[in-house]
C-alpha positions as CSV (number, residue, x, y, z in Angstrom):
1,X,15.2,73.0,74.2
2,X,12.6,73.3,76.9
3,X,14.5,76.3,79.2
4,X,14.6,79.7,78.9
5,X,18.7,80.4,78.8
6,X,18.9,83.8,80.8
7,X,21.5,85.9,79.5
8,X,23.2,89.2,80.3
9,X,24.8,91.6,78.1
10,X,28.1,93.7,78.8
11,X,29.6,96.0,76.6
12,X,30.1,99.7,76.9
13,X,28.6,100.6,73.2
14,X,25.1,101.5,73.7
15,X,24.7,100.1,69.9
16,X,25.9,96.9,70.1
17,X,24.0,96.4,73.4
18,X,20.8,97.0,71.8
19,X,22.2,95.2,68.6
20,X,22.5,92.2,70.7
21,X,19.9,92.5,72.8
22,X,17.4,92.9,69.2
23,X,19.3,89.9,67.7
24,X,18.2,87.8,71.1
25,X,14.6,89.2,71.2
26,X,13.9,86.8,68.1
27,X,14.9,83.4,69.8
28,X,11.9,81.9,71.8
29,X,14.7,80.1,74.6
30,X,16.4,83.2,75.2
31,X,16.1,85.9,77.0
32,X,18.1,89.4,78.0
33,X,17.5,89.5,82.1
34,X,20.3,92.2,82.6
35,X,22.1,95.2,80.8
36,X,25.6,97.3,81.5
37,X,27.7,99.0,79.7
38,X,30.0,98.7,82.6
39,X,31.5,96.4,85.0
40,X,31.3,97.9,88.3
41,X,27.8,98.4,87.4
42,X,27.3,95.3,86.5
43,X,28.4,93.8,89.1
44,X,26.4,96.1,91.4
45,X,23.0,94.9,89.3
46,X,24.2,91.2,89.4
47,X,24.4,91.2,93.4
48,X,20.7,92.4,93.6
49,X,19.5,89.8,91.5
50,X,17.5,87.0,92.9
51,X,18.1,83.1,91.9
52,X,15.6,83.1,89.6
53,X,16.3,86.0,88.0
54,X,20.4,85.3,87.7
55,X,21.6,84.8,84.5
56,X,22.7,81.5,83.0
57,X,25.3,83.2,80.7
58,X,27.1,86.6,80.5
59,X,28.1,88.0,77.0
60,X,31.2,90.0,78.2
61,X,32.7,93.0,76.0
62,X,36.5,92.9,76.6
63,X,37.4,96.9,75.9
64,X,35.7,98.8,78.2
65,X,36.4,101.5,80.9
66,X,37.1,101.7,83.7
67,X,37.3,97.8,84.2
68,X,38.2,95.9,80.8
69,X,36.5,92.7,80.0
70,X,39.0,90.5,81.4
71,X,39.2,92.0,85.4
72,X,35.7,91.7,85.0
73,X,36.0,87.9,84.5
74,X,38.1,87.8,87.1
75,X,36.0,89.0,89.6
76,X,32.7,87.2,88.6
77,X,35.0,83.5,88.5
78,X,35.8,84.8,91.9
79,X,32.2,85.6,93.4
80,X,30.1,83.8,90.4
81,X,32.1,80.3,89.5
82,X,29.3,79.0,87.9
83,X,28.5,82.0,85.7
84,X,29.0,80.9,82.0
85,X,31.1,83.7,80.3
86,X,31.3,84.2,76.4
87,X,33.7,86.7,75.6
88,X,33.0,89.4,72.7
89,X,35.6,91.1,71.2
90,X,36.7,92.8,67.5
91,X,40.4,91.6,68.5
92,X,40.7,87.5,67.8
93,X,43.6,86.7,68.7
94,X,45.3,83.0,69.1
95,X,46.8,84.7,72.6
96,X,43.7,85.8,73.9
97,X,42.3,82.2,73.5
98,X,45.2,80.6,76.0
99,X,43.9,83.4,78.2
100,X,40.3,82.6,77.9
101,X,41.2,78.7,78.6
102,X,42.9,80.0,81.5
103,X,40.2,82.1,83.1
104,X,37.9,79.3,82.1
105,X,35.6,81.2,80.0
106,X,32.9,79.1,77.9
107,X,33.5,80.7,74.5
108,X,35.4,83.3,72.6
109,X,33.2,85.1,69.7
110,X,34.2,88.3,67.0
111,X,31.7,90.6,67.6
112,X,31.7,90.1,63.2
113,X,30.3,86.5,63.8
114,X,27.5,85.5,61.9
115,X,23.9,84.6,63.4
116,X,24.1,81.1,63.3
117,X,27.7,80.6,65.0
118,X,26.2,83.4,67.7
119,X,23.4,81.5,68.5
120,X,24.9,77.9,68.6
121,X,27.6,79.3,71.1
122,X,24.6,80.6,73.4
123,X,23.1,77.4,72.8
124,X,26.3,75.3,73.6
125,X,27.6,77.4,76.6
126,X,24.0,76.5,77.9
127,X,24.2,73.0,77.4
128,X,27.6,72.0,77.1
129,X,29.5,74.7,79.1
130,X,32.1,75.6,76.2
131,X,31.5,76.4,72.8
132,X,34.7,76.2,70.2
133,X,34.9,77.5,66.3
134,X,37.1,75.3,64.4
135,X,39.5,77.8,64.7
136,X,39.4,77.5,68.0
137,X,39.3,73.9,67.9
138,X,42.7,73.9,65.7
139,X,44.1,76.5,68.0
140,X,43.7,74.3,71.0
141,X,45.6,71.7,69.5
142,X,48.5,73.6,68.8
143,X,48.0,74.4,72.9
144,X,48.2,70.5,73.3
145,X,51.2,70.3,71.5
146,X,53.3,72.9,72.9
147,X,54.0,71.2,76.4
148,X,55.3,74.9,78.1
149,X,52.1,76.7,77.0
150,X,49.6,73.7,78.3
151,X,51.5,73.3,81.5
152,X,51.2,77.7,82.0
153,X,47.1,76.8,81.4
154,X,47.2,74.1,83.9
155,X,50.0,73.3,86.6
156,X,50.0,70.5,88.4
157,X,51.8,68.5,91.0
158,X,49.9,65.3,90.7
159,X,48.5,63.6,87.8
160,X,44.9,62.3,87.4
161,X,44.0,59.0,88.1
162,X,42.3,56.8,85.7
163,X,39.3,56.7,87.7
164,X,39.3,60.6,88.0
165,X,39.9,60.8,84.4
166,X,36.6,58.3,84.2
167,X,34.8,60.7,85.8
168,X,35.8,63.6,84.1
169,X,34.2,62.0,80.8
170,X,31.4,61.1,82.3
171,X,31.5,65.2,83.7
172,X,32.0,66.5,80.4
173,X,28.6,64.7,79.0
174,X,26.9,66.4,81.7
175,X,26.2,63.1,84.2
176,X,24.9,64.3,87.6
177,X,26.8,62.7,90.7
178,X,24.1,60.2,90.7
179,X,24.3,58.8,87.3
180,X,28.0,58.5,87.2
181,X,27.8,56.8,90.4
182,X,25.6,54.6,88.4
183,X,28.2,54.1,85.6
184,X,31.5,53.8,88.1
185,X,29.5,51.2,91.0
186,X,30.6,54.0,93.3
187,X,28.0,56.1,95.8
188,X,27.2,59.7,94.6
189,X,29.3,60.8,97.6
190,X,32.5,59.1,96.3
191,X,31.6,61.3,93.1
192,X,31.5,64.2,94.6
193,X,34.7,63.4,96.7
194,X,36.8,62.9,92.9
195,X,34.9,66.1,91.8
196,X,36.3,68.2,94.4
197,X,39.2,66.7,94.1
198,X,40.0,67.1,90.0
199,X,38.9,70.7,91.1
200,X,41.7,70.8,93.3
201,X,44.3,69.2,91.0
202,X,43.7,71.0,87.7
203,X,42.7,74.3,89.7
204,X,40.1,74.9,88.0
205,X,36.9,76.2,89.7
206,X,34.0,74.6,88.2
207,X,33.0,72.4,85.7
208,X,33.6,74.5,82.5
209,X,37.5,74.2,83.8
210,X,36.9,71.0,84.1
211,X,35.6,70.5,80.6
212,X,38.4,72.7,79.2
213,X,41.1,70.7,80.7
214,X,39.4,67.4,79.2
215,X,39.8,68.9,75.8
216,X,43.2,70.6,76.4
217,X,44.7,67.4,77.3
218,X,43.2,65.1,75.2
219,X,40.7,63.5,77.7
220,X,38.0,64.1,75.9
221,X,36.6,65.3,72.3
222,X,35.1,68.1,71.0
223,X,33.4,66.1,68.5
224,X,31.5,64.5,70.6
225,X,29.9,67.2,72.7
């Protein structure tokens, strides 16, 4: 990997901030731009940030004070869509996951993870825009199968087309407008037309939604990201 994956770190225990942050300093393609051990102030620090210095990824903590991890989320899906979130937190739980799909977060990790799954989920967000465990994985399938809980993720009126569900595939392996225009015989501006549409159908508000409802339903694979 050629890019420097910008990440900043959330967590209201001084300890495992600089835990992290140590952990991070030994990886040559990533780097700790910001630190908080709060969200109002991180949200303060993040809105006087220039492009080149905003994060690719936010590690959030999700019990803090006054504003726990998931308001946070809230707000930065609201103002920052197309910051990639990866939630830390001692409490795994299967019902945290269907509200981490929900929010469209990238990842879910135990702050008892190992190294390796820690640094692949960086790695993944980064590249992929979701990272799973196979826990997770297995977990998402028992979403799949329950038809209440995967309509509360994602409610619909309308279906998606075949050729909307074309693109998403191509989305989800991380084809620009132009290439899948390419692949499809159809003008980058048609792309971007079924883009913002899917958007609109699966309300989701970027592409890691977008990717999540691929895997939720079935449209595409984790195995092949």
């Amino acid at each position: 990997m050629n890019h420097q994956i910008k990440i900043a770190l959330i967590d209201d225990e001084q300890l495992i901030l600089e835990g992290v942050k140590m952990l991070l300093s030994n990886e040559k393609n990533i780097s700790v731009c910001l630190t908080s051990n709060n969200g109002p102030d991180f949200i303060e620090k993040l809105g006087s940030l220039s492009a080149d210095e905003f994060p690719h990824i936010a590690l959030v903590d999700v019990q803090m004070q006054p504003m726990n991890g998931f308001e946070l989320v809230e707000i930065l899906k609201e103002k920052y869509p197309e910051l990639r979130i990866i939630i830390l937190s001692s409490h795994y739980k299967t019902s945290i996951l269907g509200y981490m799909v929900k929010l469209g977060v990238s990842a879910f990790l135990p702050k008892n993870s190992d190294r390796k799954t820690f640094i692949d989920a960086i790695t993944m967000v980064y590249k992929n825009g979701v990272f799973f465990t196979a826990e997770d994985h297995q977990m998402l399938f028992t979403y799949m199968n329950s038809s209440a809980k995967k309509k509360s993720l994602f409610e619909m009126d309308d279906e998606l087309s075949e050729r909307e569900k074309d693109v998403v595939k191509l989305i989800c392996q991380e084809y620009t407008n132009n290439e899948i225009g390419e692949k499809l015989f159809i003008s980058p501006r048609t792309v971007e037309s079924h883009r913002q549409r899917i958007l609109e159908k699966i309300g989701a508000k970027n592409t890691v939604g977008i990717v999540i409802y691929a895997v939720v339903n079935n449209i595409y694979s984790l195995d092949k990201m």
